[in-house]
N, C-alpha and C positions, 0 to 999 in steps of 0.2 A: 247699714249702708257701706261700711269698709270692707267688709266681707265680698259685697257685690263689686264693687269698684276692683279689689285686689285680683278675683276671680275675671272680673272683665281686661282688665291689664294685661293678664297672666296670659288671656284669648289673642292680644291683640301684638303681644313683646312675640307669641311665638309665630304669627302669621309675617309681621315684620320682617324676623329673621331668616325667615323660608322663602329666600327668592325665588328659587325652583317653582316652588308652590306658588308666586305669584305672579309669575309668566308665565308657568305653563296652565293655568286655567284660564288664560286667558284663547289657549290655540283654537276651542270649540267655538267659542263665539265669531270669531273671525270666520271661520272656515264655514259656518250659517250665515254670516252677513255677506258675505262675500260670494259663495257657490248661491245660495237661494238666491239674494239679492238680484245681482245681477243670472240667472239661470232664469228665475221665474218671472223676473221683474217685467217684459216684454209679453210674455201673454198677462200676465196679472193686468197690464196696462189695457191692452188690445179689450180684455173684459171690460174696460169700463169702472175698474176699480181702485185709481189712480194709481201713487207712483208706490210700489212695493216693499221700496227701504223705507219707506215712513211708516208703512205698514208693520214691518216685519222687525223694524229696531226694538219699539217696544217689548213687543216676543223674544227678543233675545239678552233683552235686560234682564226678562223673567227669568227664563231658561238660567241665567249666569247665578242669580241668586236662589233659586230653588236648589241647582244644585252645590251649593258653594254652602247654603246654609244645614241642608240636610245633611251632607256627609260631614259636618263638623261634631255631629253626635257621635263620631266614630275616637271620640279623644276621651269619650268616657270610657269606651272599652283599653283604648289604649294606659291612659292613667290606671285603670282598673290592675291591670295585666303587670305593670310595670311599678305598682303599689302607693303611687301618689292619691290616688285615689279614696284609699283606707286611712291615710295622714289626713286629708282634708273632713271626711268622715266624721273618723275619731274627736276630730278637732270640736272645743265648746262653742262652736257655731251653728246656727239654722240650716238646717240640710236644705230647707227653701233658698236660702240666700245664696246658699251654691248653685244653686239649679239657675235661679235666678241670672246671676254675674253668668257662668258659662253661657246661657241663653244667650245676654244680652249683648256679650262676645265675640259668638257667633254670628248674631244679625250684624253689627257695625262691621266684620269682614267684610258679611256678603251683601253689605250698602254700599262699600268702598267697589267690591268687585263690579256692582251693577253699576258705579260711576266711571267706571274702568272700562267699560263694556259702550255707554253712551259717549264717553270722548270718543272711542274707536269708530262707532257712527255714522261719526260726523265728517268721516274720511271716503266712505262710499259717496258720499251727499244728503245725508239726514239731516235736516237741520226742524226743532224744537218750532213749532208754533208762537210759541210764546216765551222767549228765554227769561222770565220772570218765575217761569213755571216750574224751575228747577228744584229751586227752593222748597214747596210741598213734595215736588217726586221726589226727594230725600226723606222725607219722612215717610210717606208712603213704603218707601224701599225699607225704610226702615221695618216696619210692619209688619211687611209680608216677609223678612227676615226671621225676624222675632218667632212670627208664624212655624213656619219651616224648622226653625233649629230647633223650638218647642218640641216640635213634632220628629224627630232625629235625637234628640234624648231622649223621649219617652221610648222610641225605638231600641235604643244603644241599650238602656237602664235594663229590660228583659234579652238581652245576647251576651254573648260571654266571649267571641269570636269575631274576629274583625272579618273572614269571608263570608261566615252568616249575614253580619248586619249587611254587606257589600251586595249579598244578592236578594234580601228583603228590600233593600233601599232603589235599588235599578229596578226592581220588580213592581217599584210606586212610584216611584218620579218619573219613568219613560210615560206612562199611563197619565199620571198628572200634566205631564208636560203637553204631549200631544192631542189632548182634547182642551185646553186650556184655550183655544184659538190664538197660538202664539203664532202659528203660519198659515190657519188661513180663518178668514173671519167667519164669526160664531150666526150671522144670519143665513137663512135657507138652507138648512142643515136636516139631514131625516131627525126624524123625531125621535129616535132612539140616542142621536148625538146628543138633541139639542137638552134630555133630561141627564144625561152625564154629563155635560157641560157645566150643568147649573148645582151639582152635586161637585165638581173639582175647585177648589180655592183658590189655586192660580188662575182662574180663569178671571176672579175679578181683582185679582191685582194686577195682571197684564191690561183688563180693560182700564182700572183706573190710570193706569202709564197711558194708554191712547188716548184720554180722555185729558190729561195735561198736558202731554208732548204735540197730541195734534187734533184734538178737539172731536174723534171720531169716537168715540167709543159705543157700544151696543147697549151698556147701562149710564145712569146715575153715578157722578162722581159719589155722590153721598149716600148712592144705595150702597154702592163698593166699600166705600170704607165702613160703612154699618157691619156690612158682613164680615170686610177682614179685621173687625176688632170682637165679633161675636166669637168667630172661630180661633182667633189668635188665644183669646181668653180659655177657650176651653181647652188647645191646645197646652196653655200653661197650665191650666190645672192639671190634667191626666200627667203631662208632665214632670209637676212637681210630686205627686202621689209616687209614680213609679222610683223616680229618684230617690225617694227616702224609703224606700220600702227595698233598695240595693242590699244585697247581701254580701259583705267583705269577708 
């Protein structure tokens, strides 16, 4: 457990210190809350499909942490490169427990970012259904964190090059992102969407944020979390396999 905790520390001392890095990921989100919001907000309405920032916040809580949690696999190439990497390694510690701590590192950033993303919001006019509800969507966010950075070091562990993983990782998350129905809802969709919808995992963790922010959701709160603990799971596993099979 010290292993993990020190490796999770180690994720969280160096996001801390990177203000850069913690207002500038924030500029995407805005610039969707804001242009979409208000841009599409007014026909969104005219259809019939109420008011569009309630709609589309949750989508970009996703959005914030998919991509906050996936490119944090990009610090094992880096440590790799820059030899911290082969010290932690070497070290008489479980290569799981490393995998582990950096994982779970990575998710609490990209729960913080996605709370980062929901205050912002709340400035357009989004306001929570339910402000009791915040409480599980933190752990939810958690989750789908978990998810994602699993999946971003199993990534990192096979690349040896930070613009490799940069354009394998843009090359999955544009694609997860945007059939996930984070901007526009997943019913009446051709049927060719609606079977990659239900194949992308973001798709039900943005559902289960609609489903506690504003009670709409397409599925089951409790289908969604079925599924994002089946796939979080296997994502740690393939995960931790790759990581110890790292070659220093």
């Amino acid at each position: 457990m010290k292993t993990i905790y020190i490796m999770w520390l180690r994720e969280l001392k160096r996001y801390l210190r990177s203000k850069s890095r913690m207002i500038g990921s924030l500029g995407q989100p805005i610039l969707f809350l804001l242009a979409l919001g208000y841009g599409l907000g007014p026909t969104f309405q005219k259809a019939g499909q109420g008011n569009y920032i309630n709609f589309l916040a949750p989508g970009i809580i996703g959005m914030s942490i998919i991509f906050t949690s996936i490119f944090s696999g990009i610090q094992v190439i880096w440590d790799r490169q820059f030899g911290f990497l082969k010290e932690t390694m070497v070290a008489p510690v479980s290569r799981f427990n490393i995998m582990i701590g950096r994982t779970l590192g990575g998710a609490t950033i990209a729960t913080i970012q996605g709370i980062f993303v929901l205050c912002l919001a709340l400035i357009p006019g989004f306001r929570p259904q339910n402000w009791l509800s915040i409480f599980p969507l933190i752990l939810v966010m958690l989750l789908v964190g978990t998810m994602f950075t699993a999946l971003g070091t199993a990534i990192a562990s096979q690349l040896e090059d930070m613009q490799g993983f940069q354009l394998v990782v843009n090359f999955l998350v544009m694609p997860l992102f945007f059939l996930s129905g984070a901007l526009f809802p997943l019913s009446g969709l051709p049927t060719a969407l609606v079977i990659l919808t239900k194949f992308d995992p973001l798709s039900y963790g943005i559902d289960a944020f609609r489903v506690l922010l504003s009670n709409s959701g397409h599925y089951t709160l409790s289908f969604d979390i079925i599924v994002l603990c089946v796939i979080t799971f296997t994502f740690l596993s393939v995960g931790s396999y790759l990581f110890s099979k790292i070659q220093i």
